[in-house]
N, C-alpha and C positions, 0 to 999 in steps of 0.2 A: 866265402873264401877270399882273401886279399890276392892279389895278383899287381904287379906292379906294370902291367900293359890293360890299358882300356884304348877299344877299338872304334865303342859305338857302338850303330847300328849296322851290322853286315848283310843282312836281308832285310829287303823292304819289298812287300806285294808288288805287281805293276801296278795295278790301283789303288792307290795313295787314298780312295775314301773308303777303304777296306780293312777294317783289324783285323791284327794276326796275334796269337797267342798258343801258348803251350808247345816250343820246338821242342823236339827229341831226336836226339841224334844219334848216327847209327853206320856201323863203318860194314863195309858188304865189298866182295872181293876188288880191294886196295883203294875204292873210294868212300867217301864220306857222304851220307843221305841225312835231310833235315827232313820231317812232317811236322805239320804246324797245323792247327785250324784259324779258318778264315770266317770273318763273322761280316755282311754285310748289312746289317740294321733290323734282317729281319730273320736267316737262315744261316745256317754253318756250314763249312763244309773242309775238306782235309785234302792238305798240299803237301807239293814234294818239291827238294830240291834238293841238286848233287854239287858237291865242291870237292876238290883236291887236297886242297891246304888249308880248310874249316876257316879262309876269310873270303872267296873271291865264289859265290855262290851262283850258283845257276837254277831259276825253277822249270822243273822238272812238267809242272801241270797238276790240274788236279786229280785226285786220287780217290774221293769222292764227293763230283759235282753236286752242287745244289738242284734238287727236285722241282719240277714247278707244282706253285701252289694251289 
């Protein structure tokens, strides 16, 4: 979809050597919830984070921690 506002990146992990992929977004009474999963090299695991105005994001934690191996 074309959009004539690009933002970037609005959520980034705290740990910068951590990928995030696949948000889904999800509005729950009057704010907005992202989960995402977190991959760090070797396990996954699924995050949360709340925003108001779907730019200024907050992570929530995660939602289901990585196991040990």
């Amino acid at each position: 979809m074309k959009t004539p506002y690009k933002y970037g990146v609005v959520f980034q992990h705290r740990d910068t050597t951590k990928m995030v992929d696949s948000p889904t977004i999800f509005r729950y009474e009057g704010d907005w919830y992202m989960t995402s999963i977190v991959f760090d090299g070797k396990r996954y695991e699924t995050w949360l984070a709340k925003s108001k105005k779907l730019l200024d994001w907050e992570g929530v934690g995660p939602g289901g921690p990585f196991r040990p191996m």
